[in-house]
N, C-alpha and C positions, 0 to 999 in steps of 0.2 A: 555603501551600496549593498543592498542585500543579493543572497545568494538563494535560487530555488534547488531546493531537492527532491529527491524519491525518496521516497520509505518502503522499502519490500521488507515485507511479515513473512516471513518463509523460513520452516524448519525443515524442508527436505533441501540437500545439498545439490544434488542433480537441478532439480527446480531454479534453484537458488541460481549456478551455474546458466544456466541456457537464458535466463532472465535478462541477467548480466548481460551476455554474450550479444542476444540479441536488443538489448538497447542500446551497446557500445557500436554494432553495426548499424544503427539506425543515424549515429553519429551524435547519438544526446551526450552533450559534456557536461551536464551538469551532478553534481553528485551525487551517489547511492547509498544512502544509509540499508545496510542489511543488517535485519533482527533478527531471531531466531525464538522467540514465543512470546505470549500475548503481555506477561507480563513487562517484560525487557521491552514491548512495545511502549506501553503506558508511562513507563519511567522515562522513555524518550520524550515522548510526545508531550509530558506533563514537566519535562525536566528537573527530573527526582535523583537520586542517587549518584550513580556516576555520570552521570547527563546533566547535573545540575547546573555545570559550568558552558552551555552550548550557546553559543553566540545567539545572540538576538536577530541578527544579520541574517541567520539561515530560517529560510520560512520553507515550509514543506509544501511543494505544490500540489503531492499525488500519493497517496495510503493506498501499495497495491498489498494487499491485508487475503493471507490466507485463511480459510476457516480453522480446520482441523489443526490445532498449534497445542504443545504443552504447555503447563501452569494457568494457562486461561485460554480460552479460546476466543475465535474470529469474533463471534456474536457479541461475548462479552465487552472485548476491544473497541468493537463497534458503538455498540452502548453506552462506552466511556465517554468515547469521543465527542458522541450527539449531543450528552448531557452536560456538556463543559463546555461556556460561551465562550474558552480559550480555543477550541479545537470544532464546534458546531460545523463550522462551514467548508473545515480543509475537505476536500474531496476526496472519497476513498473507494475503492473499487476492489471488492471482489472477487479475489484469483485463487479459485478453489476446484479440486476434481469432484467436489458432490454434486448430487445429480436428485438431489434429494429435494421437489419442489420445495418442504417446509424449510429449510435450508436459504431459498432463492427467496420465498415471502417474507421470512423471517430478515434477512438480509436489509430490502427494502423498507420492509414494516421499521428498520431502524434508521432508515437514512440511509444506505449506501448511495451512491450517484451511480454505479453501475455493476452490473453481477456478469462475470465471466468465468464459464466453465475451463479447465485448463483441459487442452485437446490430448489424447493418449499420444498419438501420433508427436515426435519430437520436432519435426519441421515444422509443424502447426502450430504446436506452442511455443516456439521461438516466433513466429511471424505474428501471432496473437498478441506478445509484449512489444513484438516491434509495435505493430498499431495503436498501441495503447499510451504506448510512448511516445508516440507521433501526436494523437490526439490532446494526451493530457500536458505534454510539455509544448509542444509548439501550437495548436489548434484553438484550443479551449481558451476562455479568459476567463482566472481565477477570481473570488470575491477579494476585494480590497484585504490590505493588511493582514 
């Protein structure tokens, strides 16, 4: 039986924290892989390095993928992903504080399935990943395998 997961791309800790927080209150049980930059992304997602050994079992249902990341950034990640008929279709969303249209274009222009600005406001962005967590794990119906 496979297992779905999150993948949160997130190098700030506060972020990282209230993400958490809020999709444990949403009641998603299923598990959270948290990355901390774009590279250590891709070695996941491609299962390279110390990720080599990741069950087959766990399919990723939802890449909430921050832009601004060390060693590689969001765009790049992005980019990976699309170009790899292993990873094309996982859905990935956009949880980023830029406000930078080229940012949001660019974003799409690669594929993302959705762009969200993260809200200044801490209450808002905790309710922002509730819904996203609502959506992308119980709502949405992913592409096969």
């Amino acid at each position: 039986m496979s297992e779905r997961v999150i993948v949160l791309v997130e190098d700030n800790r506060t972020d990282e924290e209230l993400a958490l927080r809020a999709l444990k209150k949403t009641n998603i049980v299923n598990p959270i892989v948290v990355l901390r930059d774009g590279a250590e992304a891709l070695d996941y997602m491609f299962h390279r390095g110390k990720y080599s050994n990741i069950s087959s079992t766990q399919i990723v249902q939802v890449v909430l993928l921050d832009l601004k990341l060390p060693k590689m950034d969001g765009l790049e990640v992005l980019a990976a992903l699309r170009s790899d008929e292993r990873t094309k279709l996982v859905p990935v969303v956009v949880l980023t504080s830029s406000d930078e249209e080229s940012d949001l274009v660019r974003s799409y222009g690669l594929g993302a399935n959705s762009y969200v600005r993260k809200p200044v406001d801490f209450v808002q962005f905790a309710e922002a990943v509730r819904q996203l967590g609502l959506y992308w794990m119980l709502i949405n119906q992913p592409p096969p395998g």
